[in-house]
C-alpha positions, 0 to 999 in steps of 0.5 A: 026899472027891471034889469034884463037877466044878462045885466044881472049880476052873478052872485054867491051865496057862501053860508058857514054851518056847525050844527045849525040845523035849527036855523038853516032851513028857514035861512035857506027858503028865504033865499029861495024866495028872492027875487032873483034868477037862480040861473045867476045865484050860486050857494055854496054851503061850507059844514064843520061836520055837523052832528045834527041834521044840518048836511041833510037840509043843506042837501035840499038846496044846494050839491055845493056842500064843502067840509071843512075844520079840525074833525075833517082833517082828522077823519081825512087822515084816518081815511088816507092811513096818515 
């Protein structure tokens, strides 16, 4: 039986990347693909400051891209003069 969109549950999606560009795109079309309201599904990329192509691919499918690790921190303290 097909459950009405307001039973539904909200769900998130949260993907943690490191240079994971190889797999990230086929990992993400699947979850386009489901069969779910995309009114209902949040995904959130966390990135560890990737060197490859994997901010650019995630940016295709999601604005909710957070950084995170040792090389973010570093580079957020050189930016504030700490």
């Amino acid at each position: 039986m097909k459950q009405k969109e307001n039973q539904v549950p909200y769900i998130s999606i949260v993907i943690t990347t490191y240079n994971a560009a190889h797999c990230l795109e086929k990992t993400l079309q699947s979850i386009s693909k489901q069969n779910y309201s995309a009114k209902k599904l949040e995904l959130i990329i966390v990135d560890d400051n990737s060197e490859d192509e994997t901010v650019r691919i995630a940016k295709k499918y999601t604005d909710n891209i957070f950084y995170s690790g040792k090389r973010f921190c570093e580079i957020s303290r050189a930016l504030a003069g700490c």
